[in-house]
C-alpha positions in Angstrom: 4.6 -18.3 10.4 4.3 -15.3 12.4 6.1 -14.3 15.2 3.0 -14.4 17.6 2.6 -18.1 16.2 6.1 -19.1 16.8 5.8 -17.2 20.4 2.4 -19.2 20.7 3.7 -22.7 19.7 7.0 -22.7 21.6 4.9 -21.0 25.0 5.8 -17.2 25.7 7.8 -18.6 29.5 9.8 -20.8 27.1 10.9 -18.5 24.5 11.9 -15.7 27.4 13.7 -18.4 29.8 15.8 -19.1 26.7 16.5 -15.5 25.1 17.3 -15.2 29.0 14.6 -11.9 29.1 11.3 -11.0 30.8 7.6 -12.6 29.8 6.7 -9.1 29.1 10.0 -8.0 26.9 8.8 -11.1 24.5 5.4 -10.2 24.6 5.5 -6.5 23.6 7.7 -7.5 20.6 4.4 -9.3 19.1 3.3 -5.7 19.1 6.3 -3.9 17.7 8.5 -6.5 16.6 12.3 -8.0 17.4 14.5 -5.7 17.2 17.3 -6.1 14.9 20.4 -7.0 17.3 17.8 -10.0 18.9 16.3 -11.5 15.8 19.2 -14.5 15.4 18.8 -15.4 19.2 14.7 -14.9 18.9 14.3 -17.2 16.0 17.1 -19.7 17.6 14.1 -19.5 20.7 11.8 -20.7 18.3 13.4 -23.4 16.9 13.6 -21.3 13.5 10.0 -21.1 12.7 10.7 -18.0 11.1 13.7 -16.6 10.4 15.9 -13.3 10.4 15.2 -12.8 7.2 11.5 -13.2 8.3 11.9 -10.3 10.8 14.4 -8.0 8.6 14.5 -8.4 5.5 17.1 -5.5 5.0 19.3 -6.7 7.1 19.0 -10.2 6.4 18.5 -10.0 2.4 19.0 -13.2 1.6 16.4 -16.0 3.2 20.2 -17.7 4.2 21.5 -14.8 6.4 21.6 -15.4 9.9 20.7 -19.2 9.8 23.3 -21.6 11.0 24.7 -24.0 8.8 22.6 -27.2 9.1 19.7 -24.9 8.1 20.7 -23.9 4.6 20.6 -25.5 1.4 23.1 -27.3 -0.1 24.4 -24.5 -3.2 
């Protein structure tokens, strides 16, 4: 899923009231992206529809990083 999706399926008002940002912050990043430091609480907004590793995969290498426990799979 993309991050316009997620930002489409949660509702753009919804996604900002919860990163506790503007309408307009969450919309421009469908143009340039989360930044790093915001991808954990973005995709936490979205109810993980995509995930940090989704946004960065350098800095999230692993699909695992940044996803809370419940989330990953059992080793």
């Amino acid at each position: 899923m993309t991050i316009d999706q997620a930002i489409e399926e949660i509702g753009l008002s919804i996604v900002a009231a919860r990163m506790q940002t503007s309408a307009q912050r969450v919309n421009n990043w469908k143009a340039r992206g989360v930044p790093v430091q915001e991808a954990v609480s973005f995709c936490q907004a979205v109810e993980w529809k995509v995930i940090p590793h989704d946004l960065h995969p350098k800095n999230y290498p692993h699909p695992e990083d940044g996803l809370p426990i419940h989330l990953r799979q059992a080793a």
